[in-house]
N, C-alpha and C positions, 0 to 999 in steps of 0.2 A: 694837776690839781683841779678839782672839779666842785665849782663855784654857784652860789645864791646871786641874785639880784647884786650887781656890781657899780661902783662908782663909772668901773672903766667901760665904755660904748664899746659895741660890737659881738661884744659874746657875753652880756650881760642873758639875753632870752635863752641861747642852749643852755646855757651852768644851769640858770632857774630851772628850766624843765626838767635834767638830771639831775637837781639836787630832791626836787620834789617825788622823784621816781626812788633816791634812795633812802627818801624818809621815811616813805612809805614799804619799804623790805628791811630793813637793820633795826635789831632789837634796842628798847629802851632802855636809857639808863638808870639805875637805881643809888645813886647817887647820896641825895639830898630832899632832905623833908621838905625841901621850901619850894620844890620845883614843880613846875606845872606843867599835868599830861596831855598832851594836847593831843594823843588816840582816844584818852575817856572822854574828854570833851567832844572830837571830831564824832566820835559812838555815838554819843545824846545829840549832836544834832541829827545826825543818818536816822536814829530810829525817831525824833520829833516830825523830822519831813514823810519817812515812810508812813507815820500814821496819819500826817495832814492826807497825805497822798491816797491811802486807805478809803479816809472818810470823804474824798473827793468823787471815789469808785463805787462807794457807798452809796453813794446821791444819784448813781448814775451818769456821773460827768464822765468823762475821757483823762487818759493819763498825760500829765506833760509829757512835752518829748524834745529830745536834747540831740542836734547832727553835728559829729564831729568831725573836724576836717585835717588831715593832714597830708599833706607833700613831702613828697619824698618818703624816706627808709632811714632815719635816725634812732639807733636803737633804743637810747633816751625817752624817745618822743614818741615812742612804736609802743614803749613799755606805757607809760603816763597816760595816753590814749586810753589804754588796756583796763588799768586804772579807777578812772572814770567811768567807761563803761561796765567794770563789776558792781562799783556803787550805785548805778544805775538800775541795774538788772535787781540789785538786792531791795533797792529804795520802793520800785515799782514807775519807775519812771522810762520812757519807752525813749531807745535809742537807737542811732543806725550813726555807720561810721561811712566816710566818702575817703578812701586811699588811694590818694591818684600821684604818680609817678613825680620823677625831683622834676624831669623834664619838660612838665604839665606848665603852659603859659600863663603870664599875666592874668590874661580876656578870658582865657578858659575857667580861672577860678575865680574870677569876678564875675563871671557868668553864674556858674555852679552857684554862688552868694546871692545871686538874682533870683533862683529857682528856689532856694530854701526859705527866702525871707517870705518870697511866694506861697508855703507849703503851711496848711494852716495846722498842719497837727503837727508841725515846729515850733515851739515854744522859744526856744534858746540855738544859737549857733556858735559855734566855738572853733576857730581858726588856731591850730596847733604852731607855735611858735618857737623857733625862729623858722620861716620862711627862705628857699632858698634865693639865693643873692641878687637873681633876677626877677624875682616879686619885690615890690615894694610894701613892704607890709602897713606900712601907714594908710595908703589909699585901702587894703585887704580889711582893712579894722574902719575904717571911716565908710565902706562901702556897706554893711551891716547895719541893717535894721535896729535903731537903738534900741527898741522893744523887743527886740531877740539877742541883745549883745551880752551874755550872761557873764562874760569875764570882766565886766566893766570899765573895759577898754575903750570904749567911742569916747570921741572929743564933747557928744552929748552931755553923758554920762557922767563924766571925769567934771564938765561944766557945770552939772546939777548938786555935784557934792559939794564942787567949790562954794555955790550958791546954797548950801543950806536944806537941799533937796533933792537928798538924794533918795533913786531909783532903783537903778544894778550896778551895785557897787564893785570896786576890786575886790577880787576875791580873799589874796593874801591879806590887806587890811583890816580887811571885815572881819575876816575868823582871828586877826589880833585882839581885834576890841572883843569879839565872842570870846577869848580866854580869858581876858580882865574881867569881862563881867563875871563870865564863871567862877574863876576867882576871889571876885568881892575886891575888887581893887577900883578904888576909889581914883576918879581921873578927874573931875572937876576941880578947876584951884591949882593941879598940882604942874609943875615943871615937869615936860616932857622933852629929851632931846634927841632925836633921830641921825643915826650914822648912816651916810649914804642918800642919796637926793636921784634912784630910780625913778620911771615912772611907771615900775612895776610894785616896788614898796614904798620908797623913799616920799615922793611926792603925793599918793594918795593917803600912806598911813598919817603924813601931817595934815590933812582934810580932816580926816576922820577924826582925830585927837583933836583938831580945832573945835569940829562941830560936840564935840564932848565938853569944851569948853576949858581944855588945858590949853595954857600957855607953851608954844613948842618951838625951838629951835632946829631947824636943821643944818647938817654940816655934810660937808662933800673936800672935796679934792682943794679945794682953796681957804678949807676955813683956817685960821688961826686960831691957837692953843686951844688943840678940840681934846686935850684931856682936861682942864681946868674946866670946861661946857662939860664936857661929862659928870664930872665930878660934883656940877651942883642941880642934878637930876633927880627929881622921885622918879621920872619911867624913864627907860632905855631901851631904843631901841637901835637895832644894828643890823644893817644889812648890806656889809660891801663886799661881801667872796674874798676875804683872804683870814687866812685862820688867826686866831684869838687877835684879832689886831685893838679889842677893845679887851686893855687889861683891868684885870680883876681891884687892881689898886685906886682905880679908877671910879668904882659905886661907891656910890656912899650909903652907909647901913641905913636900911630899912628902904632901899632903891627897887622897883621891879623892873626888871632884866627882861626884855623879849629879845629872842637871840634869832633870828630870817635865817644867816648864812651857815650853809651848810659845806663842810668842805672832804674830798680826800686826802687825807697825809701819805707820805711815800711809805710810812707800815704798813697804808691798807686803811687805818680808823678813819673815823668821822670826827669833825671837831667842827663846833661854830664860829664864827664871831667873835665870840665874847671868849676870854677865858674863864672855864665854867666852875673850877672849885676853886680857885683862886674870888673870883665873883658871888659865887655862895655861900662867899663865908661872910659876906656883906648883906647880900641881898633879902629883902624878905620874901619874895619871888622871883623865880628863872625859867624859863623852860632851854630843858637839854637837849641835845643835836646826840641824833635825831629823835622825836618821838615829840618836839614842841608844835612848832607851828607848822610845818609840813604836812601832817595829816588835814589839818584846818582848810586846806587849800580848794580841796576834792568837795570835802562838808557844804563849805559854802557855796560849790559852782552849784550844787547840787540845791541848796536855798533859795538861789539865785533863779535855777530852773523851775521851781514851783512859783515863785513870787513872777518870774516872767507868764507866765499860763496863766495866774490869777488875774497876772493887772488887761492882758489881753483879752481875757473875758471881760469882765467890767468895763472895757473901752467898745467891745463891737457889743454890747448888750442892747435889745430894746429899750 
């Protein structure tokens, strides 16, 4: 089974990365009126930033520019990578990729971190995750320039949303609340309850819906009667890697559904989180697996990338 952002530690970062790599290849479903595209929307952000990024080249500036870092040879990570830099390439945002072996040390890629944050027509740095076992990827994320940390991974960053101010946000969050807005779904006021307490989803999408000013629960591996919390949710959100484990009996009509987890079943299909037509027949919005939030991921790093190069100029300005 191959898993979204998970309750359970350890291989919560590969699922994620393979899940986000098969979101981005497996057709969409056609389902349900209610469900939200999250390729049309991830489109309109790609061409908003290509044209900031246009009218930046217009003026004579320089293109952002984004170094992706990966260790090792995980096919997952090798594709996602790949990914990224077409959106790049198509965006107008200038990239280079640093593939350096599984057996590549500590010092070495903390070094290589050293050099990049150094590189001033680096905009953004992005350490491809998970990390093999003898990196620690915490120091790998902490050692990054918050002003280059485009996954909005630093303890900075993570700190600044908490506080109301945020900078470079997570990616996956951010392009959540980019579908609500799309949307027109109303988040003030309303109960929000999130499945899963990542601090890849979990923990930042409840910042983010804070700073919207929903009232938000989260729920993980210890809560108590997490279907009766679900049940009295306007938004939903789910992200623990294991298939439909939030059933459909569970929304209450006129609920919005965001569904993170993305999974394989032993036929082969894809399934979220959430159970999806069992839940659409409640919900007034869902996005389906695949084609919801998984495209949003790419969109946003790539937001992230422009909004890093803008705020950098404005910091070393005369």
């Amino acid at each position: 089974m191959l898993n979204a952002p998970s309750i359970l530690e350890g291989t919560a970062m590969r699922k994620f990365a393979l899940s986000l790599t098969l979101a981005a290849t497996e057709p969409v479903s056609t389902m349900s009126g209610q469900k939200i595209d999250g390729k049309s929307v991830s489109n309109a952000v790609k061409e908003r930033v290509k044209s900031q990024v246009q009218q930046r080249l217009d003026r004579g500036r320089r293109a952002p520019g984004l170094a992706v870092v990966l260790v090792g040879s995980d096919p997952a990570s090798e594709v996602y990578v790949g990914h990224k830099r077409k959106a790049c390439d198509y965006i107008g945002i200038h990239s280079e990729a640093h593939l350096l072996s599984s057996d590549t040390t500590e010092e070495e890629l903390l070094t290589l971190i050293d050099e990049l944050n150094q590189k001033s027509e680096i905009d953004g740095i992005l350490v491809q995750l998970p990390l093999p076992e003898h990196i620690d990827s915490d120091k790998v994320i902490e050692r990054i320039d918050p002003a280059k940390d485009v996954d909005g991974f630093h303890p900075y960053n993570f700190g600044r949303l908490a506080q109301r101010r945020p900078v470079l946000r997570p990616c996956t969050p951010y392009g959540v609340m980019e579908l609500l807005k799309a949307s027109h779904v109303e988040v003030e006021g309303k109960d929000a309850v999130i499945v899963g307490a990542s601090n890849i989803v979990g923990r930042p999408m409840a910042l983010e819906l804070l700073l919207a000013r929903a009232t938000v629960t989260v729920c993980h591996s210890r809560t108590r009667d997490l279907a009766e919390k679900v049940k009295q949710a306007d938004i939903v959100v789910a992200g623990v890697g294991i298939p439909n484990f939030v059933k459909g009996s569970w929304i209450k009509p006129g609920a919005v559904v965001i569904d993170v987890g993305i999974n394989r079943l032993a036929n082969g299909k894809l399934c979220g989180d959430v159970e999806f037509e069992a839940a659409a027949e409640n919900a007034a919005h869902i996005t389906p697996v695949p084609g919801g939030v998984g495209p949003m991921t790419v969109a946003m790093l790539m937001q992230n990338t422009l909004e890093a190069c803008e705020q950098r100029e404005q910091e070393i300005a005369p």
